[in-house]
N, C-alpha and C positions, 0 to 999 in steps of 0.2 A: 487587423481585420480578421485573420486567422485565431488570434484569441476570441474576440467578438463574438464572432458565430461560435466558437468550443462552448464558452458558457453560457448560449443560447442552446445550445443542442443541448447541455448536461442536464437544463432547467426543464426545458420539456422533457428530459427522459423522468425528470426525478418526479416532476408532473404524475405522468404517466403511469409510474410508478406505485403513487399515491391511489389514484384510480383504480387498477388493478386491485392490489391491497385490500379494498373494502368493496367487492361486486357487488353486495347487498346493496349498499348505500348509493355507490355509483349508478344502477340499473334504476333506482326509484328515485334520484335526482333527475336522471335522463328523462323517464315518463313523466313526471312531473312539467318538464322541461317542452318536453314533444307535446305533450296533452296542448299545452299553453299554446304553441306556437302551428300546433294541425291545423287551428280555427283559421286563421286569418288565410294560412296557405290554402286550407281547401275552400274558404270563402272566395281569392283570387282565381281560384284554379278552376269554380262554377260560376263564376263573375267572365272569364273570357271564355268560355262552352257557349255561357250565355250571349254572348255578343257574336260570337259564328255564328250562331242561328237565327241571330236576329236580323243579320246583314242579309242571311240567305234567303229569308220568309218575308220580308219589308221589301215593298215594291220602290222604286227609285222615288224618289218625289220630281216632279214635274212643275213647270211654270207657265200659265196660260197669257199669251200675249192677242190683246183682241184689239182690232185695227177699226177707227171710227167707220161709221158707214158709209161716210163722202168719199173715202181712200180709194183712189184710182189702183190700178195693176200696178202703174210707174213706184206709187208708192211703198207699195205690195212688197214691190222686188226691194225697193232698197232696204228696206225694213229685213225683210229673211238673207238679205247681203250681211246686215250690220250681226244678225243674230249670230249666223253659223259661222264668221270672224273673231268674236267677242272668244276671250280668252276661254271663259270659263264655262263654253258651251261645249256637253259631249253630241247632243243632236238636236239637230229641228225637223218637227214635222208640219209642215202648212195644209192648214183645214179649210180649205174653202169655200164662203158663203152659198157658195149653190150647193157643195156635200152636206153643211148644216140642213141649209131648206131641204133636203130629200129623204134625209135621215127624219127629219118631223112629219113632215108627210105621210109616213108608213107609218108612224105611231100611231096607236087607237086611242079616241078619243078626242086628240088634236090636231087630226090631221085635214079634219071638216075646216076648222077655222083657221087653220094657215092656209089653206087653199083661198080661202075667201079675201086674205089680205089684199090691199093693191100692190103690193111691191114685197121683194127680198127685207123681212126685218134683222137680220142674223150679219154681222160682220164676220170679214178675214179673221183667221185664229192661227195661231202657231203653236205649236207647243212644245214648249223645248225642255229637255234634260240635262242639268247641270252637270260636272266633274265632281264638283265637291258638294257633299250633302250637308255641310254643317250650317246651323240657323244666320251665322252674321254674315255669314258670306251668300245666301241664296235672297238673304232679303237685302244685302245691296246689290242684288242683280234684279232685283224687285223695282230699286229706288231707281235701278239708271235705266231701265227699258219703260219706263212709263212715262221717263224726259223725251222718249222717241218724238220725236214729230209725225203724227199720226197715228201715235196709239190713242185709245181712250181707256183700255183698264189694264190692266195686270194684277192676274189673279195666283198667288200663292199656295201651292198643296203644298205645304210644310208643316202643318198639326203636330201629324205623327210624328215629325222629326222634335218637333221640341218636347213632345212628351216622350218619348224613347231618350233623348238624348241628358231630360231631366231624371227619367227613372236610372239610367247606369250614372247619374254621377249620384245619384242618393246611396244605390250599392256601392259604387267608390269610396263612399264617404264613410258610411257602417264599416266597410271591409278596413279604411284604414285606420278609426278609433278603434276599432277592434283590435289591430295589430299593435297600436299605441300602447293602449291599458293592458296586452296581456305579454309587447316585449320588459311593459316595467315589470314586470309580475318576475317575467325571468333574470334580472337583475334583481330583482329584492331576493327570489331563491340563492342568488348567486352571494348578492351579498352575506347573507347569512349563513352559508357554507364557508366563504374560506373565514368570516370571523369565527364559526366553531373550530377550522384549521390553525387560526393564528391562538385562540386560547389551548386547543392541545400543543401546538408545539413551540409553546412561549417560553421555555428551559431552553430549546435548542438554539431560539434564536437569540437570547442572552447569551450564549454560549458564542456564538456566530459573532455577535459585536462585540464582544471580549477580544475575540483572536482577529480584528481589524477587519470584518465582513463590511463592504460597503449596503446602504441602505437598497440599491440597485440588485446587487446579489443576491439579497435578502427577499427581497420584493418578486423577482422575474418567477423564480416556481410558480407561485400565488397566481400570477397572469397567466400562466399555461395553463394550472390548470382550473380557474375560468374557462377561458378561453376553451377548452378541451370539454369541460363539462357539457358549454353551449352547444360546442358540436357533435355531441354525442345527441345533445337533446332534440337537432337538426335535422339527426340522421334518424331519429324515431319520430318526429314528424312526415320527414317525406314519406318513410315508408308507410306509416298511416295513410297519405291522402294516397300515397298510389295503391293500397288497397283496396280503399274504399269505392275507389274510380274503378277498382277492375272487378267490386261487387258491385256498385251502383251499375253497371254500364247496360248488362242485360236487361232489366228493370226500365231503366231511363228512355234506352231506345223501343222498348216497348209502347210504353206512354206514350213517348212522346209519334209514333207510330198511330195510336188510337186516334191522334186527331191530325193525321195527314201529313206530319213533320217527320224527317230526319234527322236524329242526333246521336253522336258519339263522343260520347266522355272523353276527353282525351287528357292523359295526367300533364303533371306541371314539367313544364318546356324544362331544354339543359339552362338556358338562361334564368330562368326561376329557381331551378333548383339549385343553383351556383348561388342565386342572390338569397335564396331561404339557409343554406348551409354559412355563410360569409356572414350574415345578418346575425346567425344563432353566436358564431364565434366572436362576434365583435361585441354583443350584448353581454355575455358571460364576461367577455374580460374588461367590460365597462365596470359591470358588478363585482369584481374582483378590485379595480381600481377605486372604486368608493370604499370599498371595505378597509383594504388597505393603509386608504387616506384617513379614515376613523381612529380605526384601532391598531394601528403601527406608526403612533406620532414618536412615542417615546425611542 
């Protein structure tokens, strides 16, 4: 075990090593690298800005439960019993056929010919607010409150939810073909870097299998520094979007200030940026391991 890790440590040093050695080339594979991989981080990074704000500005959606107009009081109560039990109610509010009628009445216009009716034409209403805002689950709470005995409609405010909830998976969707086409982009970089490595130091490695170098010895530098490339190119990413987020921020909140809203940029979580730095190194030493599998058969 203790050999093990020696020639993993020697291999990233020699890595390392390698890096150093040529800063020129190292700093413009990194930007290259970071360029690639900013887009998709800072498309995630205003992908959930955007969804704080939208939770914050989006009114609850609501579900109208309306009671036939034969429904006694007895009815009434068990109906608003079953509501505010049902798992998936955060509240109920019951409207009642005579707050309808009085509220019409004061309107202009209409309230000459409600008064004329011979009777209350307006049913019991409830109106309840769900837990969970998501479309499958508010419209089976649609399909079983309408089985009520004694309702006659149930009416759904969910619009907005399915159009908000189709516009973020469209941006999910962009944000992660984007990530797709531009992690292969950093593996084709990658690849193409260590085969210009394995053609310069193709004497050494001759030399290497001569004096009984296994292909594993031969191989692991080549994976570091991949691997090492990636993460450099990781770490000029993040820093790009957390620039950009700390020049966007005044601007944004400005704007977004012009028409009533609250927003602050806020850069990519430690979780993100664990998964954008781990991402960059794992893709580098993917494209190291293609490369290797090409042009190191012999």
């Amino acid at each position: 075990m203790k050999g093990w890790l020696l020639h993993h440590h020697k291999a990233a040093e020699q890595a390392l090593r390698r890096l150093v050695a040529t800063p020129v080339n190292t700093l413009l594979g990194a930007l290259v690298v970071g360029i690639a991989l900013a887009l998709p981080a800072g498309g995630n990074m205003l992908l959930v800005n955007f969804q704080h704000l939208l939770q914050r500005i989006a009114a609850a959606p609501q579900i109208s439960v309306f009671m036939a107009l034969e429904a006694g009081k007895k009815e009434v109560g068990e109906i608003e019993a079953r509501l505010r039990n049902h798992p998936q109610t955060h509240e109920v509010r019951l409207v009642p056929r005579e707050e309808t009628l009085r509220r019409f009445k004061q309107s202009e216009g209409i309230g000459e010919v409600i008064e004329s009716l011979p009777r209350n034409p307006f049913p019991d209403a409830f109106i309840v607010l769900p837990r969970n805002e998501t479309p499958d689950v508010l419209e089976g709470m649609r399909a079983e409150f309408v089985s009520y005995p004694g309702v006659e409609h149930v009416q759904l405010d969910s619009a907005w939810v399915k159009k908000l909830d189709a516009l973020l998976r469209l941006i999910r969707l962009v944000v992660t073909l984007l990530a797709v086409a531009l992690g292969m982009a950093l593996v084709a970089v990658t690849f193409n870097t260590i085969r210009l490595q394995i053609l310069t130091q193709g004497a050494e490695i001759e030399v290497s299998r001569l004096l009984g170098a296994t292909d594993a010895f031969i191989r692991r530098p080549f994976y570091y520094y991949g691997a090492l490339q990636g993460l450099s190119g990781g770490l000029v990413a993040w820093l790009s979007v957390f620039c950009a987020t700390w020049l966007l921020r005044k601007p944004v909140a400005e704007l977004a200030s012009l028409y009533g809203f609250e927003l602050v940029l806020h850069p990519l979580s430690l979780a993100d940026s664990t998964l954008l730095l781990g991402m960059a190194a794992l893709l580098g030493w993917a494209g190291s391991w293609l490369s290797l599998a090409r042009h190191l058969r012999d």
